[in-house]
PyMOL Python script that loads the backbone (N, CA, C, O; Angstrom):
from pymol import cmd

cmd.read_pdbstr("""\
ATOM      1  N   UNK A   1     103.699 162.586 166.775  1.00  0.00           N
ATOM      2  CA  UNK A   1     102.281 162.901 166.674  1.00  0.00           C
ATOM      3  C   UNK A   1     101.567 161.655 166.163  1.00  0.00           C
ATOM      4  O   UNK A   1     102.018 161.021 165.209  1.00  0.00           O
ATOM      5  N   UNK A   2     100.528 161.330 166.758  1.00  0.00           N
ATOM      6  CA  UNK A   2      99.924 160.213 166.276  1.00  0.00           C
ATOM      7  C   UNK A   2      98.952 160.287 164.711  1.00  0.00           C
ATOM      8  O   UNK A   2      98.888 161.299 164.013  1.00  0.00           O
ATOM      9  N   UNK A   3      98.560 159.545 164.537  1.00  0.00           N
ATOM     10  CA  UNK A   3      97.265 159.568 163.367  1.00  0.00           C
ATOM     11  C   UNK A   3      96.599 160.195 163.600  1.00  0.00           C
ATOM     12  O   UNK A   3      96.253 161.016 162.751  1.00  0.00           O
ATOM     13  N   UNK A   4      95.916 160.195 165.092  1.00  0.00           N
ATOM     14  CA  UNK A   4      94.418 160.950 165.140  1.00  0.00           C
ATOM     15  C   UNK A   4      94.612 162.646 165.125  1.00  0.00           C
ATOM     16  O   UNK A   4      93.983 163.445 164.431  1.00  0.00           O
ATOM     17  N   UNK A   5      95.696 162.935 166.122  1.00  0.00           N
ATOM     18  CA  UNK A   5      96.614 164.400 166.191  1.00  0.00           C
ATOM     19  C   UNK A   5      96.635 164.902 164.685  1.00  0.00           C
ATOM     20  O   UNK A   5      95.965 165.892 164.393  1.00  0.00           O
ATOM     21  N   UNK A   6      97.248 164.365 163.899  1.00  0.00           N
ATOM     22  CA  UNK A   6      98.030 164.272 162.444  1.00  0.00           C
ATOM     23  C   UNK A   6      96.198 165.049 161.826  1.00  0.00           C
ATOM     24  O   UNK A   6      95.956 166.253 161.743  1.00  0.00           O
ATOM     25  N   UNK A   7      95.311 164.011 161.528  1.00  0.00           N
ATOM     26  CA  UNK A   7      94.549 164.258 160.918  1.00  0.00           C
ATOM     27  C   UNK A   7      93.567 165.405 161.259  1.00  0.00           C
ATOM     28  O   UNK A   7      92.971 166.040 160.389  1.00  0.00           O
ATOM     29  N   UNK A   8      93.441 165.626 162.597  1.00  0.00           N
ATOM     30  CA  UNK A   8      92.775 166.768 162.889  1.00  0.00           C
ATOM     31  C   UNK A   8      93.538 168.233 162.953  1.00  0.00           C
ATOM     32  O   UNK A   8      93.055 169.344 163.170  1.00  0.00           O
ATOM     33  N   UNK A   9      94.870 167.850 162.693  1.00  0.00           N
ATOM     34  CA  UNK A   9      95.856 168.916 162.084  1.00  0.00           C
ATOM     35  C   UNK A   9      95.375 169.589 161.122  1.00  0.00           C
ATOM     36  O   UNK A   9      94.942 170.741 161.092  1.00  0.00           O
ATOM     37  N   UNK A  10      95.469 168.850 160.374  1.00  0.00           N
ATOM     38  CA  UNK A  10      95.508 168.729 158.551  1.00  0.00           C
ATOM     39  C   UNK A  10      93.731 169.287 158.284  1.00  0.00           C
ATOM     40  O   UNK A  10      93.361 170.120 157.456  1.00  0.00           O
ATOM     41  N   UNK A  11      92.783 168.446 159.370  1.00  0.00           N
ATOM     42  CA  UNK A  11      91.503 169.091 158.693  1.00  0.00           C
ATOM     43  C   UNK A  11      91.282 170.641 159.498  1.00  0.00           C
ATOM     44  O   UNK A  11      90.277 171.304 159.246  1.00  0.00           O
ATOM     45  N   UNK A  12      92.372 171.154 160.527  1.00  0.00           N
ATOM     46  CA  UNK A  12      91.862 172.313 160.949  1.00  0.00           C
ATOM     47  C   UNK A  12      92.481 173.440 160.109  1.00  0.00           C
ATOM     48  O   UNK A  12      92.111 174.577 159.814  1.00  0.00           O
ATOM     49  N   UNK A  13      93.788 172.540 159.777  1.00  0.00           N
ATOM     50  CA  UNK A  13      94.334 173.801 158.338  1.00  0.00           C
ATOM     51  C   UNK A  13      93.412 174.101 157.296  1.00  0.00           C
ATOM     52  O   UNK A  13      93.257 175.284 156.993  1.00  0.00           O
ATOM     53  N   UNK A  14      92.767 173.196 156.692  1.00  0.00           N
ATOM     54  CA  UNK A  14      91.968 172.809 155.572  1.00  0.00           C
ATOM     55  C   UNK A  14      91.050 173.827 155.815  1.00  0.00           C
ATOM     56  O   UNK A  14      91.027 174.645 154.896  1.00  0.00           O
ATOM     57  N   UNK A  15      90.232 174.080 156.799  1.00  0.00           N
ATOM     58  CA  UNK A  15      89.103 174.647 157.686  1.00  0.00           C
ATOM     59  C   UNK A  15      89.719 176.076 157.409  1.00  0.00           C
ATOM     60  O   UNK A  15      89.377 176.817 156.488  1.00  0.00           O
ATOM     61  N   UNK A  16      90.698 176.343 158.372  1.00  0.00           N
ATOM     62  CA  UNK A  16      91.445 177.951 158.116  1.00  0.00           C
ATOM     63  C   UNK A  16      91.490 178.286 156.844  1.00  0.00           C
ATOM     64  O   UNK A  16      91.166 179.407 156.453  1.00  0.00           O
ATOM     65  N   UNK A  17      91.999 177.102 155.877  1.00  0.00           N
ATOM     66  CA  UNK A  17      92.464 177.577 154.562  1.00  0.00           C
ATOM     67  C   UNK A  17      91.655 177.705 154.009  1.00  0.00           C
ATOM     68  O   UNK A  17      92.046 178.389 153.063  1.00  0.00           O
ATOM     69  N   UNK A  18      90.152 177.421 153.830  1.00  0.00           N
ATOM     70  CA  UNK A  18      88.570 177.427 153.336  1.00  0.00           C
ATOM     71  C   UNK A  18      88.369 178.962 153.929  1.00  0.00           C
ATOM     72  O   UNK A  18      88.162 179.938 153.209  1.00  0.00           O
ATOM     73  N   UNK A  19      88.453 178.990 155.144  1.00  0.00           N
ATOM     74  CA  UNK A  19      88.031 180.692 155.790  1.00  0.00           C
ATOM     75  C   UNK A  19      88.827 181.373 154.920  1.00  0.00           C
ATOM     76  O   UNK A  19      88.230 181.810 153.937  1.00  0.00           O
ATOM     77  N   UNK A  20      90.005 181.596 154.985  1.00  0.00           N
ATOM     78  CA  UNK A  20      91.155 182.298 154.024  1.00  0.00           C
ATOM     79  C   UNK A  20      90.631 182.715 152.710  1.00  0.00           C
ATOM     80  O   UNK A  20      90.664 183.806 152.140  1.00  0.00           O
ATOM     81  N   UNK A  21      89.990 181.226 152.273  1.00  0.00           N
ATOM     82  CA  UNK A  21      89.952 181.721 150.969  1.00  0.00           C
ATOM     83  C   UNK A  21      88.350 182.599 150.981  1.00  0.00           C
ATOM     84  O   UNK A  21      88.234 183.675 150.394  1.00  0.00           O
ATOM     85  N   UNK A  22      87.689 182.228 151.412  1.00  0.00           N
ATOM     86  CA  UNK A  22      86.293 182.724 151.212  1.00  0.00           C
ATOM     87  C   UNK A  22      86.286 184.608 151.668  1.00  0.00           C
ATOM     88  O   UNK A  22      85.485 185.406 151.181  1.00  0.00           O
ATOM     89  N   UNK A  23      87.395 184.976 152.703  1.00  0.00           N
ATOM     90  CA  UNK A  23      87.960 186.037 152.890  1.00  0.00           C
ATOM     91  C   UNK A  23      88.706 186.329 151.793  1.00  0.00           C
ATOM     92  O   UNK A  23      88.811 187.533 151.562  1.00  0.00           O
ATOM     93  N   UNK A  24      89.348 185.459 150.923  1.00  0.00           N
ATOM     94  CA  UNK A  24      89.971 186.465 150.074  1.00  0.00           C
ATOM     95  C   UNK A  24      91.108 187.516 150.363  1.00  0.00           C
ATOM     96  O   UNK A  24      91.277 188.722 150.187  1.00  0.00           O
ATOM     97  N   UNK A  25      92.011 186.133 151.056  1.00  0.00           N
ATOM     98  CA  UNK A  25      93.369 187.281 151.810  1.00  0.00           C
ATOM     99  C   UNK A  25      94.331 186.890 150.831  1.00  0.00           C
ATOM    100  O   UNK A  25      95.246 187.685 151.047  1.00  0.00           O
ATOM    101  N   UNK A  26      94.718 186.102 149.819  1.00  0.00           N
ATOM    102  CA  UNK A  26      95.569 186.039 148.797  1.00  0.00           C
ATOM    103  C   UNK A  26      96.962 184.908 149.706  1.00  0.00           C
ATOM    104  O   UNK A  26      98.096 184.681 149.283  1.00  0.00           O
ATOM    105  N   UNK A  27      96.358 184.429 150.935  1.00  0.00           N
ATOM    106  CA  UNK A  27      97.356 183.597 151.818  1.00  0.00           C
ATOM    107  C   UNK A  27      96.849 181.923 151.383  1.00  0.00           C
ATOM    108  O   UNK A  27      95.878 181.224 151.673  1.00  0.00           O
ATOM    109  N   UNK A  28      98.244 181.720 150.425  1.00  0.00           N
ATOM    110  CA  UNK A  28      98.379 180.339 150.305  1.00  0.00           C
ATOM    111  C   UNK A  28      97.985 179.211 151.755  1.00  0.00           C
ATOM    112  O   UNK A  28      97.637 179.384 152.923  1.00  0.00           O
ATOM    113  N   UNK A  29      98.282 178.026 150.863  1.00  0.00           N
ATOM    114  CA  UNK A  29      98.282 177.024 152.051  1.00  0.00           C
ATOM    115  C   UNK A  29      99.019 177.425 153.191  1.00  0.00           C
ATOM    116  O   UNK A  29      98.706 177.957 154.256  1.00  0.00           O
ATOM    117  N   UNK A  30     100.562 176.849 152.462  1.00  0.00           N
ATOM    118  CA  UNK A  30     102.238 177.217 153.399  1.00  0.00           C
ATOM    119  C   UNK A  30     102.036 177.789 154.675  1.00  0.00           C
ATOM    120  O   UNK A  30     101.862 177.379 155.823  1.00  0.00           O
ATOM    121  N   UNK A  31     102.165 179.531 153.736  1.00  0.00           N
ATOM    122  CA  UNK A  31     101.853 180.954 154.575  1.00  0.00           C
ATOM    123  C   UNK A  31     101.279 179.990 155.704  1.00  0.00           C
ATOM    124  O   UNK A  31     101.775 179.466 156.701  1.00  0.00           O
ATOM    125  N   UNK A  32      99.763 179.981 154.994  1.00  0.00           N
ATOM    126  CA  UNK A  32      99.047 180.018 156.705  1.00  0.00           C
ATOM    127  C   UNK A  32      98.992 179.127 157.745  1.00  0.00           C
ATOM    128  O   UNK A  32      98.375 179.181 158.809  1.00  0.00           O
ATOM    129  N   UNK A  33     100.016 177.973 157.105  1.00  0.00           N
ATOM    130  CA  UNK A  33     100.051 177.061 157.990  1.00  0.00           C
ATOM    131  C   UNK A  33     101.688 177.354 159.252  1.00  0.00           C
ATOM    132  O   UNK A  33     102.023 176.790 160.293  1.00  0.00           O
ATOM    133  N   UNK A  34     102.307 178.500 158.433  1.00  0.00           N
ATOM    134  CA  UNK A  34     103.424 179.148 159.422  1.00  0.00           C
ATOM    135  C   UNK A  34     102.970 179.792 159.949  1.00  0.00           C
ATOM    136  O   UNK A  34     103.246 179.715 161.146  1.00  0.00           O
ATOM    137  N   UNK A  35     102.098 180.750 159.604  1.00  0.00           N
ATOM    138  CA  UNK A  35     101.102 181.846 160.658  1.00  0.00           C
ATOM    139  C   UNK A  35     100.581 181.342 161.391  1.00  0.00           C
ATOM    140  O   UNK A  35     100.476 181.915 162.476  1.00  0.00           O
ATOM    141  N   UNK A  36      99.927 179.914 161.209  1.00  0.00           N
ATOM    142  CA  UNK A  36      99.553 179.349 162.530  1.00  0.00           C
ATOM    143  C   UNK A  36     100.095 179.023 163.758  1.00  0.00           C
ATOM    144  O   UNK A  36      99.859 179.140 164.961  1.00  0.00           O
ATOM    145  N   UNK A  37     101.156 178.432 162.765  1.00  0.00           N
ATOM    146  CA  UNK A  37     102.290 177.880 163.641  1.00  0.00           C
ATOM    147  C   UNK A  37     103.076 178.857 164.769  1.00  0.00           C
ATOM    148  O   UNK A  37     103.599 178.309 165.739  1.00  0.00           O
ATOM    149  N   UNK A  38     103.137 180.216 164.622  1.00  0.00           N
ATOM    150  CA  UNK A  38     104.020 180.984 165.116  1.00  0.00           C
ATOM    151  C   UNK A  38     102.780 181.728 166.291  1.00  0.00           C
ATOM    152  O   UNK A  38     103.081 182.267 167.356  1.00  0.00           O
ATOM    153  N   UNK A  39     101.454 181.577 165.772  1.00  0.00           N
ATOM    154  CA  UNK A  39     100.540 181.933 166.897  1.00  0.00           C
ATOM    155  C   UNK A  39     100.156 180.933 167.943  1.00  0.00           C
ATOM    156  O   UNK A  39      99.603 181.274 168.988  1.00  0.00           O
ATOM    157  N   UNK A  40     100.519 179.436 167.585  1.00  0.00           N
ATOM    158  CA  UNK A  40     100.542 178.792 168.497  1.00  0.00           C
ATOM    159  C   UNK A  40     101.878 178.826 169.513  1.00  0.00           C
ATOM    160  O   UNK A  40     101.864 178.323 170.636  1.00  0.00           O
ATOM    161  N   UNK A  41     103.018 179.497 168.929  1.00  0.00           N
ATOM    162  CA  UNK A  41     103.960 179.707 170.055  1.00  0.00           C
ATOM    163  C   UNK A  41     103.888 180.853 170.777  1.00  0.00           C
ATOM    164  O   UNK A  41     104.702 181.367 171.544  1.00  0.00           O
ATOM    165  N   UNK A  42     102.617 181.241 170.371  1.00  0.00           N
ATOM    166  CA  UNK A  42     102.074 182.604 171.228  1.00  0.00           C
ATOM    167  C   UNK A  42     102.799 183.801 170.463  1.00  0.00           C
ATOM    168  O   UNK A  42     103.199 184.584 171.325  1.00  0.00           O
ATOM    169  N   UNK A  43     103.135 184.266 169.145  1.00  0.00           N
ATOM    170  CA  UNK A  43     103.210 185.458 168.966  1.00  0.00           C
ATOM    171  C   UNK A  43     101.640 186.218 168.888  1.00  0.00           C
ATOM    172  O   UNK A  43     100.563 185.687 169.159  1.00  0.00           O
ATOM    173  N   UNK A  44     101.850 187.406 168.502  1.00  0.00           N
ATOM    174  CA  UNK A  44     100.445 187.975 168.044  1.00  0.00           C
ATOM    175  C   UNK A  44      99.603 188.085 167.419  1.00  0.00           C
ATOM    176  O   UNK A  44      99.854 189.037 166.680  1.00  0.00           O
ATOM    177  N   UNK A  45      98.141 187.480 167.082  1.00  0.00           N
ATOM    178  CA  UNK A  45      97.833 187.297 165.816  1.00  0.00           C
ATOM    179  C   UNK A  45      97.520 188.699 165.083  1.00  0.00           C
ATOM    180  O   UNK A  45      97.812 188.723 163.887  1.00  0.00           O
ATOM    181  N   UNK A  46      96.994 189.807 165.607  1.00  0.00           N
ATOM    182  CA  UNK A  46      97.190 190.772 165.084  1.00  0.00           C
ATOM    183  C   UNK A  46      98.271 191.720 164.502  1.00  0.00           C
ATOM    184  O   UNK A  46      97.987 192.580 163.669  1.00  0.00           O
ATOM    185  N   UNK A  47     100.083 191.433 165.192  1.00  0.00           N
ATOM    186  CA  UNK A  47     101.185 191.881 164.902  1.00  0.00           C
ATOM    187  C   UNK A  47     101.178 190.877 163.587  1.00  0.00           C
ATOM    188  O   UNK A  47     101.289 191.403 162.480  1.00  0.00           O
ATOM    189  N   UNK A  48     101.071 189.688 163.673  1.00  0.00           N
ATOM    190  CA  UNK A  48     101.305 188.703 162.371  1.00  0.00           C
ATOM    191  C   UNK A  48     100.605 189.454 160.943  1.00  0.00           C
ATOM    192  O   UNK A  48     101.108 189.717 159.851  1.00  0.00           O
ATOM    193  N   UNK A  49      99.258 189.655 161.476  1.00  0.00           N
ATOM    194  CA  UNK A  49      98.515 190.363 160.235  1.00  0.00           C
ATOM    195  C   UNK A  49      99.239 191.418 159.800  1.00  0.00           C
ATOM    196  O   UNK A  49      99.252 191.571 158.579  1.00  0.00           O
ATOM    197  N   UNK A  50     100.081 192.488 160.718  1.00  0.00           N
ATOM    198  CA  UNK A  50     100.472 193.961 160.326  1.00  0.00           C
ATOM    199  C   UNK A  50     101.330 193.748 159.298  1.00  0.00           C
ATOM    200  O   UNK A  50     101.386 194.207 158.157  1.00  0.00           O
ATOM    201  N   UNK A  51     102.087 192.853 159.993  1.00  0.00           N
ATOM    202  CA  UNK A  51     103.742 192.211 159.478  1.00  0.00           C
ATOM    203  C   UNK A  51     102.961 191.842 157.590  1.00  0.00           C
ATOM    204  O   UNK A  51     103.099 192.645 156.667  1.00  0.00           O
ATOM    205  N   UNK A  52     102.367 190.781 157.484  1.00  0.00           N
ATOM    206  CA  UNK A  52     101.704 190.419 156.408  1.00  0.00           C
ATOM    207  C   UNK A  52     101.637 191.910 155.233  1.00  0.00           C
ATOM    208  O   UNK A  52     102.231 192.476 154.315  1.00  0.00           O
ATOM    209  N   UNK A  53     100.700 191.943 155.919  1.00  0.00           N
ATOM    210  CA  UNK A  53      99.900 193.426 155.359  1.00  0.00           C
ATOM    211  C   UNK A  53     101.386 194.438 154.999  1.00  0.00           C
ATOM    212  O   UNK A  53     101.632 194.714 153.825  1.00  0.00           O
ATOM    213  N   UNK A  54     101.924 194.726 155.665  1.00  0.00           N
ATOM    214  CA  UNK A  54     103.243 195.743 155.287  1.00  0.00           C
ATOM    215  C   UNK A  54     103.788 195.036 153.974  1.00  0.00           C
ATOM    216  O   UNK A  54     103.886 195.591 152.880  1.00  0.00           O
ATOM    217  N   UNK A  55     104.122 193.741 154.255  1.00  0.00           N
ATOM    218  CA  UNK A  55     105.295 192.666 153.082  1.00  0.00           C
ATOM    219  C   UNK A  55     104.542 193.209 151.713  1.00  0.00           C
ATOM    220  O   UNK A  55     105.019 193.857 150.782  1.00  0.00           O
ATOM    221  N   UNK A  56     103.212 192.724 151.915  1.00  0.00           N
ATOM    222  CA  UNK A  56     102.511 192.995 151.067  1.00  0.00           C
ATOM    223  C   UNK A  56     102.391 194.177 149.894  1.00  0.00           C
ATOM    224  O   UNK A  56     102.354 194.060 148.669  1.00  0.00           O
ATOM    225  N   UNK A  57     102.337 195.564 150.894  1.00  0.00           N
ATOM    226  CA  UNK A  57     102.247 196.521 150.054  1.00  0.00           C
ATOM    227  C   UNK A  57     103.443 197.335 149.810  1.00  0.00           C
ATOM    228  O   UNK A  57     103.408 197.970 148.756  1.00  0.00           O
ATOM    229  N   UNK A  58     105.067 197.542 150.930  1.00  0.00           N
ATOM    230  CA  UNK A  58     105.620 197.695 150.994  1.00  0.00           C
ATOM    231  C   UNK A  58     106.683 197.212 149.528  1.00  0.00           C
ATOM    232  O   UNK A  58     107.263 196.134 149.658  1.00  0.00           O
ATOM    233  N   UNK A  59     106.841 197.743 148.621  1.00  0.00           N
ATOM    234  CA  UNK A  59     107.609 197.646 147.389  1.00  0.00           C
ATOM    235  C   UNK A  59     109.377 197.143 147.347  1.00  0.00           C
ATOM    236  O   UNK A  59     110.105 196.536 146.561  1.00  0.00           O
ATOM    237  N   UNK A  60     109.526 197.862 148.806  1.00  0.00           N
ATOM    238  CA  UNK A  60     111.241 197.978 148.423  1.00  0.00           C
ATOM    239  C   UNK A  60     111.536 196.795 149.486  1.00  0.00           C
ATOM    240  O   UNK A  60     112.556 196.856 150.172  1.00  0.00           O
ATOM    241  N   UNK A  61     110.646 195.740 149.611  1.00  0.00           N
ATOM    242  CA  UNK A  61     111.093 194.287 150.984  1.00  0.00           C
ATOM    243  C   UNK A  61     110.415 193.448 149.526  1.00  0.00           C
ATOM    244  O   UNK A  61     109.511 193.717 148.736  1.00  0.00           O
ATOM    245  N   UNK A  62     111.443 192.255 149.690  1.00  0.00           N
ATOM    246  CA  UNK A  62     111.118 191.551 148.380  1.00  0.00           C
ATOM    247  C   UNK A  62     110.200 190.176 149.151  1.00  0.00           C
ATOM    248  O   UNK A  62     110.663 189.646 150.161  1.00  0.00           O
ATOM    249  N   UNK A  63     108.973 189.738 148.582  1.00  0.00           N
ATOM    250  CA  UNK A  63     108.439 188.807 149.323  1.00  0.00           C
ATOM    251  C   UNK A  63     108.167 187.982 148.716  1.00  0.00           C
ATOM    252  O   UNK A  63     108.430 188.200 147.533  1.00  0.00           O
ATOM    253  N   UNK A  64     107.649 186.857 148.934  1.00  0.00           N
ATOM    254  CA  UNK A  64     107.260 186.080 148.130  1.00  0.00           C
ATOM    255  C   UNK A  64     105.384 185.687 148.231  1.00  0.00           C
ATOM    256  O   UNK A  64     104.762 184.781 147.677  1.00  0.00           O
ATOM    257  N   UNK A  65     104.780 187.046 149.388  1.00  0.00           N
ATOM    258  CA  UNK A  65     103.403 187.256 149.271  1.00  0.00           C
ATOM    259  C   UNK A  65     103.248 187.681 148.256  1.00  0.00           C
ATOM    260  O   UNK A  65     104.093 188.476 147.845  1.00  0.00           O
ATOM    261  N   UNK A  66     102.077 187.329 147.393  1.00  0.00           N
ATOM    262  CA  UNK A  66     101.525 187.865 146.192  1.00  0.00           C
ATOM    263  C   UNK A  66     100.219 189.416 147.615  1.00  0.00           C
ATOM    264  O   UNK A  66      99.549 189.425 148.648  1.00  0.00           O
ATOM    265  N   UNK A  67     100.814 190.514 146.271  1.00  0.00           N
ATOM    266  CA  UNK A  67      99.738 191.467 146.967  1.00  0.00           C
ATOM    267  C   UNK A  67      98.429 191.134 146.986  1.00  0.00           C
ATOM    268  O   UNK A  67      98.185 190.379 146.044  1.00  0.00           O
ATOM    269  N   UNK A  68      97.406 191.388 147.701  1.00  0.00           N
ATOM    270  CA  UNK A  68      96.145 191.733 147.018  1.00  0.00           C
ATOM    271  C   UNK A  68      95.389 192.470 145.206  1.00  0.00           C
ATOM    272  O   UNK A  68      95.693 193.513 144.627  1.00  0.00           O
ATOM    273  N   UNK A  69      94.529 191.545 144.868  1.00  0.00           N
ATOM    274  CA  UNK A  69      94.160 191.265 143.908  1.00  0.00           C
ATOM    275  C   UNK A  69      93.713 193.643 144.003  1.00  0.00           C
ATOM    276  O   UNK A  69      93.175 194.209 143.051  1.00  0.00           O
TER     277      UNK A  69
END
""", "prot")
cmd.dss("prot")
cmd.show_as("cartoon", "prot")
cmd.util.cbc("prot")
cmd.orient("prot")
């Protein structure tokens, strides 16, 4: 990947991760930079959210999502 690739990477995560937070989904950097990652290999972005959302509230799957506040 070059420099220019590299940096407009990094500022579109930055961008997501600003939306994220101003939403108030409790999704670190990391997280959402694998969630991205796995919707750019074309999974679902809505199955991704379910998946999330279950880890989340689901007690007896050990995660390392912090729940909602």
């Amino acid at each position: 990947m070059d420099s220019e690739a590299a940096r407009t990477a990094r500022d579109s995560l930055e961008l997501a991760f600003q939306m994220s937070n101003i939403l108030d989904t409790g999704v670190d950097r990391h997280t959402l930079s694998v969630l991205i990652a796995l919707c750019d290999l074309g999974l679902n972005p809505e199955a991704l959210a379910a998946v999330v959302k279950e880890l989340r509230t689901d007690p007896s799957l050990p995660s390392t999502i912090p729940p909602d506040s």
